[in-house]
N, CA, C and O atoms as CSV, one atom per row, in Angstrom:
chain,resi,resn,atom,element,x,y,z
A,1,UNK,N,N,173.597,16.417,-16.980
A,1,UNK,CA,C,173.397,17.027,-15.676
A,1,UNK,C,C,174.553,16.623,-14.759
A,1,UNK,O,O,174.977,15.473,-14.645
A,2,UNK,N,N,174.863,17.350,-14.328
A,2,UNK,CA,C,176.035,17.328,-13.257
A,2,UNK,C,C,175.641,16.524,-11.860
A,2,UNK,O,O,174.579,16.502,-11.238
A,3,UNK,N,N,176.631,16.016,-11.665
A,3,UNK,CA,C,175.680,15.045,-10.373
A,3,UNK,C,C,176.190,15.800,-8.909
A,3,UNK,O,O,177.290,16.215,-8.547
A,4,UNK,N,N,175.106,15.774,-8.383
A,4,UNK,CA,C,175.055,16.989,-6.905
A,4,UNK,C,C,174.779,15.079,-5.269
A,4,UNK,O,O,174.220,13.983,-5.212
A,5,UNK,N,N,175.523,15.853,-4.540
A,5,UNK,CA,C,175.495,15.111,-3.347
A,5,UNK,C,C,175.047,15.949,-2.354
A,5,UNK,O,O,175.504,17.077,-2.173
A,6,UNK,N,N,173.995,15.343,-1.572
A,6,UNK,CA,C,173.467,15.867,-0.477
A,6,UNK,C,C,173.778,14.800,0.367
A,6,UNK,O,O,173.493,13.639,0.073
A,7,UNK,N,N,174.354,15.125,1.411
A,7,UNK,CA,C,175.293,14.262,2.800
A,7,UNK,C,C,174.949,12.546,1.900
A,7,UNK,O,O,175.573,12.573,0.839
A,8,UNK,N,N,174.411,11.604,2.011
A,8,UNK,CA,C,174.193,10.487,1.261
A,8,UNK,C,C,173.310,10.376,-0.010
A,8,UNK,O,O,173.155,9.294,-0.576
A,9,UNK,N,N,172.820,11.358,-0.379
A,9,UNK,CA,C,171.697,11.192,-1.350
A,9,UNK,C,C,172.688,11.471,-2.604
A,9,UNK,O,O,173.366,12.495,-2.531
A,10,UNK,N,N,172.824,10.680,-3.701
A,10,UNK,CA,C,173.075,11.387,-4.892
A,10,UNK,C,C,171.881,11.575,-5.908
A,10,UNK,O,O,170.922,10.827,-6.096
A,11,UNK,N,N,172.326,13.263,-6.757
A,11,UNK,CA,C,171.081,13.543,-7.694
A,11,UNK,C,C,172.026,13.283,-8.781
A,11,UNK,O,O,173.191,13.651,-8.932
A,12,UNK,N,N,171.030,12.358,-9.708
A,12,UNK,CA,C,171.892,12.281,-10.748
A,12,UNK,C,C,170.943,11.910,-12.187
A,12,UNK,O,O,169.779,11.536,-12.040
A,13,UNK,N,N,171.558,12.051,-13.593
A,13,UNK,CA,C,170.256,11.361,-14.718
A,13,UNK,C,C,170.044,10.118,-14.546
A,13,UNK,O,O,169.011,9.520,-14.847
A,14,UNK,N,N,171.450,9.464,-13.830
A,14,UNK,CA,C,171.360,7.734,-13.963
A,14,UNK,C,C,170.353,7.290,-12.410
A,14,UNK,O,O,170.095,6.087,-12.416
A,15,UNK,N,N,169.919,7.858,-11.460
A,15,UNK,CA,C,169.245,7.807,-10.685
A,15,UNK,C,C,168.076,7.932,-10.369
A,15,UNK,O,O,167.481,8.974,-10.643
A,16,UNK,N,N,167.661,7.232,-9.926
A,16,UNK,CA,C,166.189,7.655,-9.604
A,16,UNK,C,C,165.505,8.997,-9.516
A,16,UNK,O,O,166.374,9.785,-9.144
A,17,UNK,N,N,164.322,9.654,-9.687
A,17,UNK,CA,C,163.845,10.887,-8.511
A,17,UNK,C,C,163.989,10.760,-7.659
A,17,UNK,O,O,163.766,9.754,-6.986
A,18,UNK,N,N,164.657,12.280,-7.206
A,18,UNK,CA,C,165.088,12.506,-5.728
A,18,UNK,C,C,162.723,13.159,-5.442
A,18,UNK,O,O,162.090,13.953,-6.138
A,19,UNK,N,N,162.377,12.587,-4.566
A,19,UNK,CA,C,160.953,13.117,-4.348
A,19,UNK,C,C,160.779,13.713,-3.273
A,19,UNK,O,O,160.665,12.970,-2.298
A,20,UNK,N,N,160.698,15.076,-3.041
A,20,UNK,CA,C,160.741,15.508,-1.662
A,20,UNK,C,C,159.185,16.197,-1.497
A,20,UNK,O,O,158.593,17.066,-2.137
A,21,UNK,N,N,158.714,15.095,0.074
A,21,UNK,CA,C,157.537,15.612,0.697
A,21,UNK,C,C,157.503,16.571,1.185
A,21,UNK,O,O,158.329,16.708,2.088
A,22,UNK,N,N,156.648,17.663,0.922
A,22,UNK,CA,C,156.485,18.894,1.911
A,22,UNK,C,C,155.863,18.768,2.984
A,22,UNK,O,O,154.799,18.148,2.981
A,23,UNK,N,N,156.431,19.384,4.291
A,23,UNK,CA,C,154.771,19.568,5.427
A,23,UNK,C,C,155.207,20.542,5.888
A,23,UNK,O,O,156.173,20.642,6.644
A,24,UNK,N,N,154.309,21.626,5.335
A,24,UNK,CA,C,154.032,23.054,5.849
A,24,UNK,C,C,153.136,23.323,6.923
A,24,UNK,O,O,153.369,22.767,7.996
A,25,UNK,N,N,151.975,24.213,6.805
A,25,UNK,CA,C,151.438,24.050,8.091
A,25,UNK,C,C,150.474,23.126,8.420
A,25,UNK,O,O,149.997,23.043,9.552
A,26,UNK,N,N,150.076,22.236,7.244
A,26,UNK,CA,C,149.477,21.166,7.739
A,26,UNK,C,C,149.272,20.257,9.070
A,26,UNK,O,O,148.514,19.336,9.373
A,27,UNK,N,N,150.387,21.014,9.758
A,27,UNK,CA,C,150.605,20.187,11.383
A,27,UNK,C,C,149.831,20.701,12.350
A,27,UNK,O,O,149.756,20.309,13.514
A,28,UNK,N,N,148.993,21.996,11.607
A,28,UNK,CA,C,148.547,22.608,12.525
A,28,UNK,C,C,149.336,23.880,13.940
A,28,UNK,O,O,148.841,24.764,14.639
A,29,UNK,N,N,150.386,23.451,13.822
A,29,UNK,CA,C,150.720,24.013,15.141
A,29,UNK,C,C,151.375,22.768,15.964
A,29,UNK,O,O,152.125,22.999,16.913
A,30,UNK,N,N,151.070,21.487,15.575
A,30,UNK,CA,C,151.335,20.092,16.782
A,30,UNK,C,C,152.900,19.590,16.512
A,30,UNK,O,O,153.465,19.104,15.532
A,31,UNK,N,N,153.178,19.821,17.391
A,31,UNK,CA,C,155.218,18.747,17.093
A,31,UNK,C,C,154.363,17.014,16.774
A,31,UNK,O,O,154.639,16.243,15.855
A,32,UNK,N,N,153.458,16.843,17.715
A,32,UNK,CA,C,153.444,15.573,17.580
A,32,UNK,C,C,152.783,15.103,16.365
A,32,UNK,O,O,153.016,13.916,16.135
A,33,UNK,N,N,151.801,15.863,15.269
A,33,UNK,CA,C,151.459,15.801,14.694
A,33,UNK,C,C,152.259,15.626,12.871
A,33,UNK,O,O,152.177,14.877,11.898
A,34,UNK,N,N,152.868,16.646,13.229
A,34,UNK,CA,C,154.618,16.999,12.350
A,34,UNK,C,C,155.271,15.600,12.351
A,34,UNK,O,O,155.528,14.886,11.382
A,35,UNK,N,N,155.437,15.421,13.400
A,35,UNK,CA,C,156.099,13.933,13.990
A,35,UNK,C,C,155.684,12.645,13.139
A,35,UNK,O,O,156.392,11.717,12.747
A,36,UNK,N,N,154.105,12.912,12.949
A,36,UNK,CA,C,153.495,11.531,12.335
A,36,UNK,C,C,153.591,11.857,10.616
A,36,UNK,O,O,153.551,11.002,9.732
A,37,UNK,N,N,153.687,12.891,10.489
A,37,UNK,CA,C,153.877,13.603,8.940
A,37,UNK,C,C,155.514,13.073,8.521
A,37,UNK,O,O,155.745,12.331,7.566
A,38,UNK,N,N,156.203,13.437,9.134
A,38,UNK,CA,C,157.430,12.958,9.191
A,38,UNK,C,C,157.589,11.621,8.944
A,38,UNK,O,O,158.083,11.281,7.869
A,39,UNK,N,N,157.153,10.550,10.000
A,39,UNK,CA,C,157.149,9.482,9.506
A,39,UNK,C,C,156.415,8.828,8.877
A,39,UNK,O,O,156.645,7.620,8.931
A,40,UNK,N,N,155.201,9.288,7.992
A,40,UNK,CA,C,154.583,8.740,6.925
A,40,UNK,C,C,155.497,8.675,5.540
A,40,UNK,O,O,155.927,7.770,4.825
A,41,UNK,N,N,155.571,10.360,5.553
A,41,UNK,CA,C,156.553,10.277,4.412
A,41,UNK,C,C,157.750,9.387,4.518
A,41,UNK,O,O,157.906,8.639,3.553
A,42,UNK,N,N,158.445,9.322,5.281
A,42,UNK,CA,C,159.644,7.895,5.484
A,42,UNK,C,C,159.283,6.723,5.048
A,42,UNK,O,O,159.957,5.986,4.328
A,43,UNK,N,N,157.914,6.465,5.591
A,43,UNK,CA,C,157.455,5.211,5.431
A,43,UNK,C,C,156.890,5.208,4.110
A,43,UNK,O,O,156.181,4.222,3.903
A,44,UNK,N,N,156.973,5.867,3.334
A,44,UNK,CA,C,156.163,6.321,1.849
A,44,UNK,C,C,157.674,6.220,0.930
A,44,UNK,O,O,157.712,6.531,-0.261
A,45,UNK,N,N,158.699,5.807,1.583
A,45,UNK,CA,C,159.866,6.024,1.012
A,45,UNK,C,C,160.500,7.238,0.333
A,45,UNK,O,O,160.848,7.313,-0.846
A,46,UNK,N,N,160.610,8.370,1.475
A,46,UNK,CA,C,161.251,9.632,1.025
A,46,UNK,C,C,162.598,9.752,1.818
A,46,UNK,O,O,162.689,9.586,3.035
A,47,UNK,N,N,163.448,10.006,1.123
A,47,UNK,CA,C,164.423,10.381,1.857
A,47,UNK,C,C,165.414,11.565,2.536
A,47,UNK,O,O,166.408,11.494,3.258
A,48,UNK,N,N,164.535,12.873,1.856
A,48,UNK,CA,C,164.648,14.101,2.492
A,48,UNK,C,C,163.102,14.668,2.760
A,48,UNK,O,O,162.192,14.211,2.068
A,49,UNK,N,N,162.847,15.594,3.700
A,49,UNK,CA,C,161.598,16.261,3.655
A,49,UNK,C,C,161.854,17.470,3.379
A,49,UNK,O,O,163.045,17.708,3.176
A,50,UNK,N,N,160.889,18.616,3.274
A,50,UNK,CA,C,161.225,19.868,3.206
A,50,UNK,C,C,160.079,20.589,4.213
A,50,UNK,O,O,158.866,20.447,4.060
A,51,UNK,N,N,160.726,21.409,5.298
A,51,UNK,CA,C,160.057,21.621,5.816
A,51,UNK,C,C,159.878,23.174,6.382
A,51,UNK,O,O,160.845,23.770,6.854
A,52,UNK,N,N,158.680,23.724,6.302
A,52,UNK,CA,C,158.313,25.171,6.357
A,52,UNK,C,C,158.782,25.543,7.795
A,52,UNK,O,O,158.739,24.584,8.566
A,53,UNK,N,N,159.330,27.009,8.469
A,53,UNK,CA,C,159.703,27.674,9.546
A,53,UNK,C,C,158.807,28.695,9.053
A,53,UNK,O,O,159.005,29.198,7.946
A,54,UNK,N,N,157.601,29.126,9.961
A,54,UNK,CA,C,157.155,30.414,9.883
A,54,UNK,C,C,157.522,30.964,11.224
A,54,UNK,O,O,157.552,30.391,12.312
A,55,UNK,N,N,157.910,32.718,10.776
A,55,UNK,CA,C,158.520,33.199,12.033
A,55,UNK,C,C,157.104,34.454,11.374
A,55,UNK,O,O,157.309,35.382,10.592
A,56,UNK,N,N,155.856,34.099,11.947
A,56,UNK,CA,C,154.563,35.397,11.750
A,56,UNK,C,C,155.298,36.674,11.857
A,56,UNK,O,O,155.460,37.354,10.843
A,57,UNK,N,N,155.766,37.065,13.033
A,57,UNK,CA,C,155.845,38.556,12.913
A,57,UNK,C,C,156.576,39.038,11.858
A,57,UNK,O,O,156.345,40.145,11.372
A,58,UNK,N,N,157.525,38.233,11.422
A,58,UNK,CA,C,158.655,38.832,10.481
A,58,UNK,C,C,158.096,38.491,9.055
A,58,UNK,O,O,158.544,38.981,8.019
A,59,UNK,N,N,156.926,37.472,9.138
A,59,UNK,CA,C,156.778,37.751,7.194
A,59,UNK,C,C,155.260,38.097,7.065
A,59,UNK,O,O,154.561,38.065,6.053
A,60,UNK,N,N,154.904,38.456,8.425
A,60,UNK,CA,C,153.660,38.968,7.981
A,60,UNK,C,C,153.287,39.986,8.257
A,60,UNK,O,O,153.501,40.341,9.416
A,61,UNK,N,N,152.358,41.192,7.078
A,61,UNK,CA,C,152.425,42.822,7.713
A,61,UNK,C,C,151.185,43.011,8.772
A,61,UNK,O,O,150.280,42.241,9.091
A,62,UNK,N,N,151.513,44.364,9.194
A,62,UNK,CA,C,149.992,44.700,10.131
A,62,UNK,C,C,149.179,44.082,9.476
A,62,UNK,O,O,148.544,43.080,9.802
A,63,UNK,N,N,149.163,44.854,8.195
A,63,UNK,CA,C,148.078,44.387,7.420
A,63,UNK,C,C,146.698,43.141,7.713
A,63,UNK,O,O,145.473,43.064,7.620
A,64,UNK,N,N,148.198,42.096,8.218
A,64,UNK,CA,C,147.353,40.710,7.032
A,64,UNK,C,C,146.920,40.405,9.041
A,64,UNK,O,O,146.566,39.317,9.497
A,65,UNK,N,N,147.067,41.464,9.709
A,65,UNK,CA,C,146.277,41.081,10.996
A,65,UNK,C,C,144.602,41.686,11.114
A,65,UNK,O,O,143.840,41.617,12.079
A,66,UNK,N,N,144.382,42.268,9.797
A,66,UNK,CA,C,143.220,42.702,9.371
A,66,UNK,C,C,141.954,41.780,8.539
A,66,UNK,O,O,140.723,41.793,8.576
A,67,UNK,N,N,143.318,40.752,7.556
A,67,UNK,CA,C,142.622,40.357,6.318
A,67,UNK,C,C,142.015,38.899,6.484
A,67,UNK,O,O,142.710,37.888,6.590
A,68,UNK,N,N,140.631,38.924,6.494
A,68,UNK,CA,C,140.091,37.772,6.624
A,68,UNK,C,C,139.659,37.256,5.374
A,68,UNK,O,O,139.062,37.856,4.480
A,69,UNK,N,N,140.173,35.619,5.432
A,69,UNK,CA,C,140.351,34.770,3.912
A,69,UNK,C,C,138.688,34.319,3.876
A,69,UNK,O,O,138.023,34.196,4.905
A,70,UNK,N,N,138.197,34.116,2.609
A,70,UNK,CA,C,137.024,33.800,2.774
A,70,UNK,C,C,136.149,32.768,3.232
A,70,UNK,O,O,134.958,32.968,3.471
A,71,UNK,N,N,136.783,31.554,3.368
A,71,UNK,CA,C,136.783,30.154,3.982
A,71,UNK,C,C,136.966,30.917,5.626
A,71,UNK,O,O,136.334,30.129,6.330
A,72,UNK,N,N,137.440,31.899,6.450
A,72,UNK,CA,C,137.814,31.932,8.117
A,72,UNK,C,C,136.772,32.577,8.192
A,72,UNK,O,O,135.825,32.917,7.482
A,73,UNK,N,N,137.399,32.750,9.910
A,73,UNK,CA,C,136.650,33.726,10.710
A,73,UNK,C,C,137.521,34.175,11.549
A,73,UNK,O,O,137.213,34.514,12.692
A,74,UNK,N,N,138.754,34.230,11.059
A,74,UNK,CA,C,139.516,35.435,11.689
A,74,UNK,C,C,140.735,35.106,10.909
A,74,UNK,O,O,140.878,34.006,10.377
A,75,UNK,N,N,141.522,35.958,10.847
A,75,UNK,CA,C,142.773,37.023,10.063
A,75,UNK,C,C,143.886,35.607,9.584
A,75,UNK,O,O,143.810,34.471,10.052
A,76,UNK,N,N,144.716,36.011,8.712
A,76,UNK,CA,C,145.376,35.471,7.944
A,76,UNK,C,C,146.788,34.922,9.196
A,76,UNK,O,O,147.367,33.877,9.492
A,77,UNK,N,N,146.815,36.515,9.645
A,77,UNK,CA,C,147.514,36.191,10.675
A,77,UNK,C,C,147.473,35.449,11.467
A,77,UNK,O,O,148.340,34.614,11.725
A,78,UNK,N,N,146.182,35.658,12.150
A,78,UNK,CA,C,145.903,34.304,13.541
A,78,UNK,C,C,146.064,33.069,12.756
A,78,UNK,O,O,146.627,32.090,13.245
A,79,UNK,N,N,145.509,33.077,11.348
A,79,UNK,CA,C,145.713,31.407,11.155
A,79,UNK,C,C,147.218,31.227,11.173
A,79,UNK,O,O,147.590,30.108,11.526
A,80,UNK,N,N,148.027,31.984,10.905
A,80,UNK,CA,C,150.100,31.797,10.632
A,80,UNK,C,C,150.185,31.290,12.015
A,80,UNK,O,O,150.691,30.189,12.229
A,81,UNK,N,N,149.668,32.107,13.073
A,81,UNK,CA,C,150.310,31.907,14.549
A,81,UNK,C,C,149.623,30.649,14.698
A,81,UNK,O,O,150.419,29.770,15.026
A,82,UNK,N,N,148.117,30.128,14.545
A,82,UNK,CA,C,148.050,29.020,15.018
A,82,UNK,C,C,148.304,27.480,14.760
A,82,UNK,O,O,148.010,26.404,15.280
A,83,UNK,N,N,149.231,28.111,13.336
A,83,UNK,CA,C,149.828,26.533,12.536
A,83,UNK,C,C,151.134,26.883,12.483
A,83,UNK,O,O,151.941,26.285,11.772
A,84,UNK,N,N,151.463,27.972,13.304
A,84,UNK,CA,C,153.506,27.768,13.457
A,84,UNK,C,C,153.984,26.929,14.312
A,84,UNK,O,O,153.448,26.889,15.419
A,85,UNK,N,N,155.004,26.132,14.048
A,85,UNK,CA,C,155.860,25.761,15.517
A,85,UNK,C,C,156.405,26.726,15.957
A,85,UNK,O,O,156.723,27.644,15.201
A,86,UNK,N,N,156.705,26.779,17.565
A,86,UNK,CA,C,157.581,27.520,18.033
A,86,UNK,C,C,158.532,26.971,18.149
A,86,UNK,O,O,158.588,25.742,18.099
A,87,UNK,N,N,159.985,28.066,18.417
A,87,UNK,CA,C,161.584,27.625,18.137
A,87,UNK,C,C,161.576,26.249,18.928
A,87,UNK,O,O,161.954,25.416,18.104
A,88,UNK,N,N,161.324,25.621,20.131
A,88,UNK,CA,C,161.897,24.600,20.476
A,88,UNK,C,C,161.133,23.106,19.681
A,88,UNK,O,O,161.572,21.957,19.640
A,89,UNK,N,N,159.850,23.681,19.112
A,89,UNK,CA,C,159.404,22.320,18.929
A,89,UNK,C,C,159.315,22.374,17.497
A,89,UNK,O,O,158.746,21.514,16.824
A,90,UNK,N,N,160.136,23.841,16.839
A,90,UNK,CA,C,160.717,22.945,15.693
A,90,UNK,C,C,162.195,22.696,15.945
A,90,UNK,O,O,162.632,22.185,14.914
A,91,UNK,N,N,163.039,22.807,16.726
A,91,UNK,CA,C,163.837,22.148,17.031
A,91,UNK,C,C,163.744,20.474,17.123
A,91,UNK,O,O,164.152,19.530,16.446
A,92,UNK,N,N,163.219,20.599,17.957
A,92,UNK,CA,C,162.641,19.321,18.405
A,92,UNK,C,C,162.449,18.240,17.017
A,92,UNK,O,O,163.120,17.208,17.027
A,93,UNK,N,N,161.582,18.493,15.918
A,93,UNK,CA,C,161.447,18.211,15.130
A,93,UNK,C,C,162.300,18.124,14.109
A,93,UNK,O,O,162.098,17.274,13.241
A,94,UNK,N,N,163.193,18.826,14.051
A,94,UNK,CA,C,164.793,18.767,13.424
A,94,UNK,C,C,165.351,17.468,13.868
A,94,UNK,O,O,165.180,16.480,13.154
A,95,UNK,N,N,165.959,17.387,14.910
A,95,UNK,CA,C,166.332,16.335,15.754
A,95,UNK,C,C,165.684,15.059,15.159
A,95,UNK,O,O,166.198,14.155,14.499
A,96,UNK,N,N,163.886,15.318,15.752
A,96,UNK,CA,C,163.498,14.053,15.399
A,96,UNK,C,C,163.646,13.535,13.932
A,96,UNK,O,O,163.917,12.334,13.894
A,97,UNK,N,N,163.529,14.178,12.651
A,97,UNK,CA,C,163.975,14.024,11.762
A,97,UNK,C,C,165.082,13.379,11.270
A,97,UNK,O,O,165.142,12.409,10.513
A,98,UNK,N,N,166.252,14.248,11.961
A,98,UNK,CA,C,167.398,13.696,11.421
A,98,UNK,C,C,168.099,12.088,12.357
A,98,UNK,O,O,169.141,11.495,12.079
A,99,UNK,N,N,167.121,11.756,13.441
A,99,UNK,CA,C,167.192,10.640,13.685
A,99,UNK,C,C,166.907,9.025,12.975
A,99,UNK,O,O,167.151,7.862,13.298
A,100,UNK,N,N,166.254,9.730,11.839
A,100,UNK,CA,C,165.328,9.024,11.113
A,100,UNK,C,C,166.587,8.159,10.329
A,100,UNK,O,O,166.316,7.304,9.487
Protein backbone atom coordinates (compact mmCIF):
# COMPACT_ATOMS: atom_id res chain seq x y z
CA UNK A 1 0.00 0.00 0.00
CA UNK A 2 1.23 3.26 -0.89
CA UNK A 3 1.56 5.56 1.99
CA UNK A 4 -0.95 8.70 1.78
CA UNK A 5 -0.42 11.96 4.11
CA UNK A 6 -3.16 13.90 5.40
CA UNK A 7 -1.65 17.45 6.72
CA UNK A 8 0.11 15.26 9.87
CA UNK A 9 -1.55 11.98 9.81
CA UNK A 10 0.30 9.26 7.90
CA UNK A 11 -1.78 6.13 6.36
CA UNK A 12 0.37 3.51 6.05
CA UNK A 13 0.67 -0.85 6.46
CA UNK A 14 3.45 -0.09 9.03
CA UNK A 15 0.95 2.13 11.03
CA UNK A 16 -1.59 1.95 13.05
CA UNK A 17 -5.57 2.38 11.99
CA UNK A 18 -6.27 5.56 10.87
CA UNK A 19 -10.16 5.32 12.92
CA UNK A 20 -12.42 7.94 11.90
CA UNK A 21 -15.54 8.90 14.17
CA UNK A 22 -18.59 9.93 12.44
CA UNK A 23 -21.20 12.58 13.82
CA UNK A 24 -23.92 13.02 11.52
CA UNK A 25 -27.07 14.19 12.73
CA UNK A 26 -26.79 12.85 15.95
CA UNK A 27 -26.29 16.54 17.24
CA UNK A 28 -29.58 17.04 16.69
CA UNK A 29 -29.41 20.40 15.22
CA UNK A 30 -27.05 21.77 18.54
CA UNK A 31 -23.36 23.41 17.71
CA UNK A 32 -22.99 22.88 21.32
CA UNK A 33 -23.90 19.49 21.31
CA UNK A 34 -21.58 18.65 18.02
CA UNK A 35 -19.06 20.42 20.20
CA UNK A 36 -19.23 17.68 22.99
CA UNK A 37 -19.28 14.90 20.12
CA UNK A 38 -16.24 16.42 18.88
CA UNK A 39 -14.50 16.27 21.91
CA UNK A 40 -15.37 12.85 23.07
CA UNK A 41 -14.12 11.44 20.07
CA UNK A 42 -10.62 13.37 20.71
CA UNK A 43 -10.71 12.23 23.98
CA UNK A 44 -11.44 8.55 22.69
CA UNK A 45 -8.20 9.16 20.77
CA UNK A 46 -9.26 10.04 17.16
CA UNK A 47 -7.48 12.09 15.17
CA UNK A 48 -9.65 13.11 12.25
CA UNK A 49 -13.56 13.23 12.43
CA UNK A 50 -15.85 13.02 9.59
CA UNK A 51 -18.45 15.14 9.56
CA UNK A 52 -22.01 15.32 7.77
CA UNK A 53 -23.23 19.02 5.98
CA UNK A 54 -26.88 18.62 5.19
CA UNK A 55 -28.02 21.39 2.89
CA UNK A 56 -32.27 19.83 3.08
CA UNK A 57 -33.44 21.69 0.22
CA UNK A 58 -30.82 20.55 -2.17
CA UNK A 59 -30.79 16.71 -1.31
CA UNK A 60 -34.10 16.36 -0.44
CA UNK A 61 -37.24 16.02 -2.98
CA UNK A 62 -40.83 17.50 -2.52
CA UNK A 63 -41.42 14.24 -2.09
CA UNK A 64 -39.72 13.26 1.13
CA UNK A 65 -41.78 16.53 2.56
CA UNK A 66 -44.66 14.03 2.35
CA UNK A 67 -42.96 10.77 3.64
CA UNK A 68 -43.47 9.84 7.11
CA UNK A 69 -40.81 7.16 8.59
CA UNK A 70 -42.50 4.76 10.75
CA UNK A 71 -40.86 5.43 14.16
CA UNK A 72 -42.17 9.79 13.42
CA UNK A 73 -44.78 11.91 13.35
CA UNK A 74 -43.83 14.06 10.79
CA UNK A 75 -41.85 13.96 7.35
CA UNK A 76 -38.40 12.85 6.63
CA UNK A 77 -37.88 16.24 5.76
CA UNK A 78 -38.74 18.09 8.96
CA UNK A 79 -36.57 15.54 10.67
CA UNK A 80 -33.30 16.76 7.94
CA UNK A 81 -34.21 20.46 8.91
CA UNK A 82 -34.37 19.76 12.53
CA UNK A 83 -30.91 17.91 12.88
CA UNK A 84 -29.04 20.27 10.26
CA UNK A 85 -26.58 22.87 11.27
CA UNK A 86 -26.94 26.01 9.72
CA UNK A 87 -23.95 27.63 7.60
CA UNK A 88 -22.54 29.62 10.56
CA UNK A 89 -22.72 27.03 13.22
CA UNK A 90 -21.25 24.61 11.08
CA UNK A 91 -18.72 26.95 10.51
CA UNK A 92 -18.33 27.49 13.81
CA UNK A 93 -17.76 23.92 14.35
CA UNK A 94 -15.08 23.67 11.67
CA UNK A 95 -13.07 26.17 13.52
CA UNK A 96 -13.81 24.54 16.71
CA UNK A 97 -12.50 21.38 15.41
CA UNK A 98 -9.59 22.33 13.81
CA UNK A 99 -8.53 24.04 17.04
CA UNK A 100 -8.36 20.82 18.54
Amino acid sequence: MKEIKIQNIIISEEKAPLVVPEIGINHNGSLELAKIMVDAAFSAGAKIIKHQTHIVEDEMSKAAKKVIPGNAKISIYEIMQKCALNYKDELALKEYTEKL
